[in-house]
C-alpha positions as CSV (number, residue, x, y, z in Angstrom):
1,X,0.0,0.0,0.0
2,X,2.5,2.8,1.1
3,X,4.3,2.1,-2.6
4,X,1.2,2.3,-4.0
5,X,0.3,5.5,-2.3
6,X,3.7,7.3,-3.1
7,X,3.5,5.8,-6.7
8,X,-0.1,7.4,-7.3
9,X,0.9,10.6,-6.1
10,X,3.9,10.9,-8.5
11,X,1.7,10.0,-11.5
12,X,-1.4,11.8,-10.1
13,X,-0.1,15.4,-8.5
14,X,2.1,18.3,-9.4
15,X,2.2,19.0,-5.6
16,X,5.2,18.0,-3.9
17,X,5.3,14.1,-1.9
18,X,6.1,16.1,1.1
19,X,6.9,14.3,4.4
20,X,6.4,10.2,4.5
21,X,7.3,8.0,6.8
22,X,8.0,4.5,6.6
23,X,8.1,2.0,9.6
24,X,8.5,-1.7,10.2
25,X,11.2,-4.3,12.1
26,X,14.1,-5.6,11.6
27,X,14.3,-7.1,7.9
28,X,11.0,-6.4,6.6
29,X,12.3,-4.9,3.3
30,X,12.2,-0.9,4.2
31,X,15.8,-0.2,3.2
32,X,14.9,-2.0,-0.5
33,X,11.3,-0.3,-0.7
34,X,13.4,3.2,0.0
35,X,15.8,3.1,-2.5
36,X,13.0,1.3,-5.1
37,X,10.7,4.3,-4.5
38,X,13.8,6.7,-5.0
39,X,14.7,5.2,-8.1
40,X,11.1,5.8,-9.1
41,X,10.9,9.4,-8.1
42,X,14.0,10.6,-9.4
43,X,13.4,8.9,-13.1
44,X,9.7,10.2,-13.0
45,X,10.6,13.7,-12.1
46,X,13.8,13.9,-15.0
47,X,10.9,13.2,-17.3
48,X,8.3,15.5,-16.3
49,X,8.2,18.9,-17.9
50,X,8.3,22.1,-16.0
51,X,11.3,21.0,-13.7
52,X,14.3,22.1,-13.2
53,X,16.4,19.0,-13.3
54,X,19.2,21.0,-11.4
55,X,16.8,22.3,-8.8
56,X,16.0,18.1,-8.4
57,X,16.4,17.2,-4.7
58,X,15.4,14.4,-2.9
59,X,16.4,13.8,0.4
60,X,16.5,10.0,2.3
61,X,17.0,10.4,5.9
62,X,16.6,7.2,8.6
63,X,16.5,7.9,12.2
64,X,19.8,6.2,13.5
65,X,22.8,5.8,12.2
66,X,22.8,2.5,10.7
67,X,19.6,2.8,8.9
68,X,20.9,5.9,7.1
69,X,24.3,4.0,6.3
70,X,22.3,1.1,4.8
71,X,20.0,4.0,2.9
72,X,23.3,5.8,1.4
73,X,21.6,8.8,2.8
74,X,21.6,10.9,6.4
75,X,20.6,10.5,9.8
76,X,17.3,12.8,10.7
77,X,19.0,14.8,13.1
78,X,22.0,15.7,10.6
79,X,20.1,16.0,7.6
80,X,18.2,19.2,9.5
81,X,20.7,20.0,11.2
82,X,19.3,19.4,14.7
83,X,21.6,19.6,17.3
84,X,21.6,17.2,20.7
85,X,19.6,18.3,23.9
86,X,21.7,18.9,26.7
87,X,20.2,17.6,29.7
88,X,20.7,20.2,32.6
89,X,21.7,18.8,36.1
């Protein structure tokens, strides 16, 4: 369903995907799905006209460390640049 969904919304809208989130366990495929879907976008927004292919940016984040290694992209927290809490004492 959620490929489906982002798929649709590619074909279907000129408005951007905007956030989406994609959860699951250990080893359910969501690394694969990620970089299927990327794929997708980024060879169905070359084609389109009206875009600026330079101006083309899609961002994969992952919230730890390891997920973003295994997505070739960024951690959540780096990607936007959000700094660790402090915890006062």
């Amino acid at each position: 369903m959620f490929i489906t969904d982002v798929i649709h919304h590619i074909k279907c809208s000129d408005d951007p995907l905007g956030w989406t989130f994609l959860s699951g366990g250990a080893g359910v495929g969501k690394t694969m799905t990620i970089d299927l879907l990327y794929q997708y976008i980024v060879k169905t927004l070359k084609t389109k006209t009206g875009i600026d292919k330079d101006q083309l940016f899609v961002l994969k984040v992952a919230p730890s460390g390891t997920a973003a290694y295994l997505l070739k992209g960024n951690t959540i927290h780096s990607a936007l640049r959000i700094l660790p809490s402090r915890q006062l004492s």
